[in-house]
C-alpha positions as CSV (number, residue, x, y, z in Angstrom):
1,X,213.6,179.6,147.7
2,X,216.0,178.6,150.3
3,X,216.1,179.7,154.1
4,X,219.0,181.7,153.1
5,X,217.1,184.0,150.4
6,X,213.7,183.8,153.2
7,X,216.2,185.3,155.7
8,X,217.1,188.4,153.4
9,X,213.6,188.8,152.8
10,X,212.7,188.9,156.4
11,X,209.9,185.7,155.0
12,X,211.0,183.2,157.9
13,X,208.4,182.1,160.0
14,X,208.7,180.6,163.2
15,X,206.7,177.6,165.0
16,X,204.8,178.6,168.6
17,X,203.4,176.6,171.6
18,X,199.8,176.2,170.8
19,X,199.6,177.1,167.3
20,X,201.3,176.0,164.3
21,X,202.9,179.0,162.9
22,X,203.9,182.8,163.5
23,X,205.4,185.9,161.7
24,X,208.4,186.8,163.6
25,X,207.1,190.7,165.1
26,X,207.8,193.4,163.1
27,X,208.4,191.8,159.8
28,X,207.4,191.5,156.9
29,X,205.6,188.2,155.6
30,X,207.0,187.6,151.6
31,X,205.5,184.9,149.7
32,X,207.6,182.8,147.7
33,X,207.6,184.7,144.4
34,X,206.5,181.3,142.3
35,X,203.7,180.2,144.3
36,X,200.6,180.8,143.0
37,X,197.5,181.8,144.5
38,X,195.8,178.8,144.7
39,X,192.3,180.5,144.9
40,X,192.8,181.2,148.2
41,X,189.8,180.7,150.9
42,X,189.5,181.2,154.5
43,X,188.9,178.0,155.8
44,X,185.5,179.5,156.9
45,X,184.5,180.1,153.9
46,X,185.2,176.9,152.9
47,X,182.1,173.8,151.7
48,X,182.1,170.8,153.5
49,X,182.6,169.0,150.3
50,X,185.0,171.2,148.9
51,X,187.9,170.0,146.7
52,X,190.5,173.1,147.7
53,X,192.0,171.5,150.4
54,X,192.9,168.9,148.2
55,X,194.5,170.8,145.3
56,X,196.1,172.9,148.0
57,X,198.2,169.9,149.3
58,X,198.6,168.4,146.1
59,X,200.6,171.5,144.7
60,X,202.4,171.6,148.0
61,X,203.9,168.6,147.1
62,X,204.2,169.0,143.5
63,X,206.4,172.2,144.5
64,X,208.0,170.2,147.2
65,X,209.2,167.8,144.3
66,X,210.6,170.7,142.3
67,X,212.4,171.8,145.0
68,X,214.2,168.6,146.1
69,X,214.7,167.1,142.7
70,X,217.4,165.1,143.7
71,X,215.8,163.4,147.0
72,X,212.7,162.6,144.7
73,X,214.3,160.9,142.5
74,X,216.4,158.6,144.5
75,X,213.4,158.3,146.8
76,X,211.5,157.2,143.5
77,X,214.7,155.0,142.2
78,X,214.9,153.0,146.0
79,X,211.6,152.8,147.1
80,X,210.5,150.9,143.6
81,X,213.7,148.7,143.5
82,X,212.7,147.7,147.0
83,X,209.4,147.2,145.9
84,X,210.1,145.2,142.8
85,X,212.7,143.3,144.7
86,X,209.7,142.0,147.1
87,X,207.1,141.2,144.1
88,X,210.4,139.5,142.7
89,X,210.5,137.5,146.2
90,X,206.5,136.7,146.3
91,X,205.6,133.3,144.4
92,X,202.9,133.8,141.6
93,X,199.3,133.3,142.6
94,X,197.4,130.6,141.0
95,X,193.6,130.0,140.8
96,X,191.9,126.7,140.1
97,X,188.2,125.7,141.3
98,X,186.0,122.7,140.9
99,X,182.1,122.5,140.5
100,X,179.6,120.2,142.3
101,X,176.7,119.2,141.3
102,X,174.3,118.3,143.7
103,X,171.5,116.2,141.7
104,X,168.4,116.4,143.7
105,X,167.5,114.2,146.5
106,X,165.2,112.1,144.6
107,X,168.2,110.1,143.0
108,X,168.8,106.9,144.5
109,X,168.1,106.6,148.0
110,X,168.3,110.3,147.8
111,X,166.3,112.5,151.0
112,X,164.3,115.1,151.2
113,X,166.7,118.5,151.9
114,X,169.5,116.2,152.1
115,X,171.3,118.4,149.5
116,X,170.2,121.7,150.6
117,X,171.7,121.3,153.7
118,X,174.7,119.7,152.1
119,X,175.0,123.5,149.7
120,X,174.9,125.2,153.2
121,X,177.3,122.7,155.3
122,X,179.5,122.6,152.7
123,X,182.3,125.2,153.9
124,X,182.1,124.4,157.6
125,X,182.8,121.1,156.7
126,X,185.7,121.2,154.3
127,X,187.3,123.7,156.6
128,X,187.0,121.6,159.8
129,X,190.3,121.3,161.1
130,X,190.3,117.4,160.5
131,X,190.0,117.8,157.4
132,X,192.3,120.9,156.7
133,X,195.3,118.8,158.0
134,X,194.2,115.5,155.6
135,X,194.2,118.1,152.6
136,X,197.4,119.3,153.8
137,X,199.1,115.6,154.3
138,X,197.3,114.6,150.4
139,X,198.6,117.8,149.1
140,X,202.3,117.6,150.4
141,X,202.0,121.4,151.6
142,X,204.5,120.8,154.0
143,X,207.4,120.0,150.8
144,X,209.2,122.8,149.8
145,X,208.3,124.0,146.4
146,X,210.7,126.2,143.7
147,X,210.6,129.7,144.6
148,X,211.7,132.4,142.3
149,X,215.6,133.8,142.8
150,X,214.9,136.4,145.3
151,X,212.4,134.2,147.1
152,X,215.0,131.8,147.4
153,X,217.7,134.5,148.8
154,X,215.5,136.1,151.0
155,X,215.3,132.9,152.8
156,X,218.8,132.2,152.8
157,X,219.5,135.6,154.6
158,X,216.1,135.3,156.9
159,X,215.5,131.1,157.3
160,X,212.7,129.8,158.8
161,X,212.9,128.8,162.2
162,X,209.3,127.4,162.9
163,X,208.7,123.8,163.6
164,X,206.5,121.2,162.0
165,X,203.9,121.6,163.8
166,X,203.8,126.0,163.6
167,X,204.1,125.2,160.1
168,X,201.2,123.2,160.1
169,X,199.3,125.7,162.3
170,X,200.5,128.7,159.7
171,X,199.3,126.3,156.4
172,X,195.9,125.6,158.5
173,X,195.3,129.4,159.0
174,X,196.3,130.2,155.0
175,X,193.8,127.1,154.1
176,X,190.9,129.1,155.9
177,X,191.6,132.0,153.6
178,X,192.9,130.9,150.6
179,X,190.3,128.2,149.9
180,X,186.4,129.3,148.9
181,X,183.7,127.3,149.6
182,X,180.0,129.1,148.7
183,X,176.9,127.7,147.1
184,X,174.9,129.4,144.8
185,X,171.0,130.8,145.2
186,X,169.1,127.3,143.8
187,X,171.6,125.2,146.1
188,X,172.1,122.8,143.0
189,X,175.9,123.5,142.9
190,X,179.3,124.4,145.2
191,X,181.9,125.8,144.1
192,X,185.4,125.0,145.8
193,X,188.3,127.5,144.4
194,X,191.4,128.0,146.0
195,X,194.5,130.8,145.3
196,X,197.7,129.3,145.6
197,X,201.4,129.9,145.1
198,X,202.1,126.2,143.4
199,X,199.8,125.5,140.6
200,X,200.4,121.4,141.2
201,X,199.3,122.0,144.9
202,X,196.3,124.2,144.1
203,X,194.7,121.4,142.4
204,X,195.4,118.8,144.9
205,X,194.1,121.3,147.5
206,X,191.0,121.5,145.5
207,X,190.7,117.2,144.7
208,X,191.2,117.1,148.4
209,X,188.7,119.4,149.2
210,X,186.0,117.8,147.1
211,X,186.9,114.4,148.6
212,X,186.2,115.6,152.4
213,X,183.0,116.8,151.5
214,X,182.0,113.8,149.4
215,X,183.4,111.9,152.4
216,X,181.4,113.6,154.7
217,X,178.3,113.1,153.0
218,X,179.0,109.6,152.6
219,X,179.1,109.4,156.7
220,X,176.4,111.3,157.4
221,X,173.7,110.2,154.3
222,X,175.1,106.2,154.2
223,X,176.6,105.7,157.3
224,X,173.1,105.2,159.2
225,X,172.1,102.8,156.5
226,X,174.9,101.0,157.3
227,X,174.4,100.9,161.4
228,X,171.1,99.8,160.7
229,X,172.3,96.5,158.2
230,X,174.4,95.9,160.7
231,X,172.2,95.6,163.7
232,X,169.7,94.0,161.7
233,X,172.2,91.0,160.6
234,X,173.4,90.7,164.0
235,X,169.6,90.3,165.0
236,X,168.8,88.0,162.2
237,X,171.8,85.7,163.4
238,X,170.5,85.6,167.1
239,X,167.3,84.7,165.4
240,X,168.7,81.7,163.5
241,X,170.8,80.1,166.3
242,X,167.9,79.9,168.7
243,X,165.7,78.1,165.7
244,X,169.0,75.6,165.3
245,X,168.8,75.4,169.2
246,X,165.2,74.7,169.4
247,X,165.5,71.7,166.6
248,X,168.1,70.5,167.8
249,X,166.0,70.1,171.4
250,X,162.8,68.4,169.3
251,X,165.5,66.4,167.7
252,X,164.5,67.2,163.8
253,X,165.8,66.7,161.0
254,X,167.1,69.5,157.9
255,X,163.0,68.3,156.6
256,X,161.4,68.1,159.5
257,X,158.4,70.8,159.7
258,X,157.5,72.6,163.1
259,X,154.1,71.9,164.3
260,X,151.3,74.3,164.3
261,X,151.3,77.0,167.3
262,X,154.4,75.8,168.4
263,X,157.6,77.8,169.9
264,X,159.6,76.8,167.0
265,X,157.5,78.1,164.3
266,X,157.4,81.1,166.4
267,X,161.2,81.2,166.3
268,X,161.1,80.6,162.4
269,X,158.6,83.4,161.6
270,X,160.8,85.6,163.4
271,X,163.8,84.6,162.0
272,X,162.4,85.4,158.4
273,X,160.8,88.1,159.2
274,X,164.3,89.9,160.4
275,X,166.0,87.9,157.1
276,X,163.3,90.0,155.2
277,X,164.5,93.8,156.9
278,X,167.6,92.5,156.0
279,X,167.3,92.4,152.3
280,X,165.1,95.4,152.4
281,X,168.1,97.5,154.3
282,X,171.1,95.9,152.4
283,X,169.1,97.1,149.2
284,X,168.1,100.9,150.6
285,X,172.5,100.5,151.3
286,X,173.3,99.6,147.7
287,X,170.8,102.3,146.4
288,X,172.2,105.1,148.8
289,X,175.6,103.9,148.2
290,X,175.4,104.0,144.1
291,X,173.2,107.6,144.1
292,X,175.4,109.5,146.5
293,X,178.4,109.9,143.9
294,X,175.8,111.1,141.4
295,X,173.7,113.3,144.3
296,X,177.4,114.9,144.5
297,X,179.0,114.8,141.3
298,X,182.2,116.7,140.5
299,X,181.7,118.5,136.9
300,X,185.3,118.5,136.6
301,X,188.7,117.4,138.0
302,X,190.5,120.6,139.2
303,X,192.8,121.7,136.6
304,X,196.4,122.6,136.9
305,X,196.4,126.4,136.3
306,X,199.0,127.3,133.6
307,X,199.1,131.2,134.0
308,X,199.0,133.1,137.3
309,X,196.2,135.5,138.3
310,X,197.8,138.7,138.0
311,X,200.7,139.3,135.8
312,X,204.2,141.0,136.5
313,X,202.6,144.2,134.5
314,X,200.4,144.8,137.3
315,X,202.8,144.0,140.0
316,X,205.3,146.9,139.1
317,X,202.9,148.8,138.3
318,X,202.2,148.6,142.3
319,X,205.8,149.0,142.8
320,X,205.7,151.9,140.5
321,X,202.9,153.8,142.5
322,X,204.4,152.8,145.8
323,X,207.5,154.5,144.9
324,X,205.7,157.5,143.7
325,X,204.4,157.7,147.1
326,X,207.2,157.6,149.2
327,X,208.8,160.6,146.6
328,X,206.5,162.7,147.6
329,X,206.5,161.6,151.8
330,X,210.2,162.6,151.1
331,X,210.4,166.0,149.9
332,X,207.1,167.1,151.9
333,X,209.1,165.9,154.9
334,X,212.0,167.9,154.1
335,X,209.8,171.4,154.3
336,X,207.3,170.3,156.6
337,X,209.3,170.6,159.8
338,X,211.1,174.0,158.4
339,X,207.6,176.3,158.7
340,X,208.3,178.1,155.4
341,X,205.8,179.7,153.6
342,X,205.0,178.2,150.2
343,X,201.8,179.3,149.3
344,X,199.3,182.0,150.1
345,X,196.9,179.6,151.7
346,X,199.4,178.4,154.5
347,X,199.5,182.6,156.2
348,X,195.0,182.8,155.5
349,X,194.7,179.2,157.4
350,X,196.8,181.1,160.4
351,X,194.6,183.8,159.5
352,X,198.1,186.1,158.8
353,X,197.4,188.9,156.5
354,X,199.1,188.5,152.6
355,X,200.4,192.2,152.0
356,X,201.3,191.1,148.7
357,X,202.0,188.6,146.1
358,X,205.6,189.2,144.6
359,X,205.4,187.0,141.0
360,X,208.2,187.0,138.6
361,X,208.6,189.8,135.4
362,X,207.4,188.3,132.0
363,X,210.5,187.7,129.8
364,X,211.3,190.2,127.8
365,X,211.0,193.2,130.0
């Protein structure tokens, strides 16, 4: 019923400082004669879980809908067309993941709760930011990629103005988030996943990924082994040139024996002694170096995903709701600011008095 009919039926209301509505004095308050009742209750009356404050708005938009048939539907029609229009402009999401198995620290060189603590170190270390920007450099995140049309237009209308290194900064922040790093209960696995926009760079990312951590380990499990070669060679060697410096004092030859007690076979049972940690260390290397690719084995080379995560379907089905939404903002915002009386459960919430109920005839009378 429009304001024009409400006026004729002296059924306008008027908004007042301090409370939300007010029969005009001395009038008459008609409801419009298609509302229905809606089981009206005071709100008093009302449970704390009750449901009628729900079905009471929803038929106030359903009739809100009715009455502005033609806002609704080009709310409806724009709202999903913009909506569409920015799924059309967002890239497809891709998924792809790689497993790996950590294989005890018993094999080869392998240390006790070595690979537990590897399970649990594993995201901080893949999402250092050292070795975010490597995966972004081996990854080529910073090369442009196809984007679908009205991706492509969208950034010919709104181009990016950010720099290398904000770009870099923006694909660091979108690593932390897009990439998943967990271990399971038993700490015998990691997972690595990542949800990407470019199926070729999701399982770069991923590769990448895997290589920090194995790189890490390797640093932290085989790079002590390798200090400790080093110093001992460089020991050994001090060791040998003071035994060629003390025969060459005694003036011996290549077969000439040290005597008994003296400093020189001092000097030489030093020198083989170090020769000996030598060996020993060079061969706890090797070992350490040939287990730690098996202690962390990849059970798979990331695979290129083929199909996206979520398909168009569910997309515009989004678009779909969101445009169903904004319908109904639309015509409720029409009739909110007006103060008219739709239903008998607006006048008992102001606690006004419903006189009567006017309903239309049945047909046929």
């Amino acid at each position: 019923m429009d304001t024009q009919d409400d006026q004729q039926m002296g059924g306008d209301l008027e908004r007042a400082p301090g409370r939300a509505l007010r029969a005009r004095p001395n009038e008459a308050t008609i409801v419009d004669i298609a509302a229905p009742t809606g089981g009206a209750v005071a709100p008093d009356e009302d449970s704390l879980f009750s449901l009628e404050p729900i079905k009471r708005w929803a038929n106030f938009v359903l009739r809100a809908i009715r009455r502005h048939r033609v806002v609704a539907l080009l709310s409806l029609v724009i709202a999903t067309a913009l909506g569409g229009m920015l799924l059309a402009a967002s890239p497809a999401q891709y998924q792809t993941s790689a497993t790996v198995l950590l294989g005890g620290d018993n094999i080869l060189g392998g240390t006790t709760g070595v690979s537990t603590s590897a399970s649990r170190q594993a995201q901080s270390i893949i999402l250092r930011r050292d070795n975010l920007d490597i995966i972004i450099d081996e990854a080529s995140l910073l090369d442009e990629v196809e984007k679908p049309f009205f991706g492509r237009l969208k950034d010919s209308i709104f181009p990016s103005q950010q720099t290398t290194a904000e770009r870099t900064e923006t694909l660091r922040t979108t690593l932390r988030t897009a990439l998943l790093v967990f271990a399971n209960n038993n700490a015998d696995t990691v997972e690595i996943s990542v949800i990407w926009s470019d199926p070729q760079q999701a399982a770069a990312i991923v590769q990448s990924a895997y290589d920090r951590f194995l790189e890490e380990r390797i640093r932290l499990e085989v790079g002590p082994l390798r200090e400790q070669v080093a110093i001992l060679e460089g020991r050994a060697t001090q060791a040998s040139l003071l035994v060629e410096q003390l025969r060459d004092d005694l003036d011996l030859g290549p077969g000439d024996g040290a005597q008994a007690g003296s400093e020189l076979e001092s000097a030489n049972n030093a020198e083989q002694d170090l020769l000996g940690q030598v060996r020993n260390a060079q061969l706890a290397l090797a070992q350490s170096e040939a287990g730690i690719e098996f202690r962390y084995a990849l059970s798979a080379a990331p695979e290129v995903p083929t199909q996206p995560i979520s398909g168009n379907l569910t997309g515009y089905i989004a678009a779909l709701m969101f445009g169903l939404v904004v319908m109904g903002l639309a015509c409720v915002a029409l009739d909110a600011p007006r103060g008219r009386i739709i239903a008998t459960w607006q006048l008992e919430q102001e606690r006004i008095p419903v006189l009567a109920v006017l309903r239309p005839a049945p047909s046929g009378r």
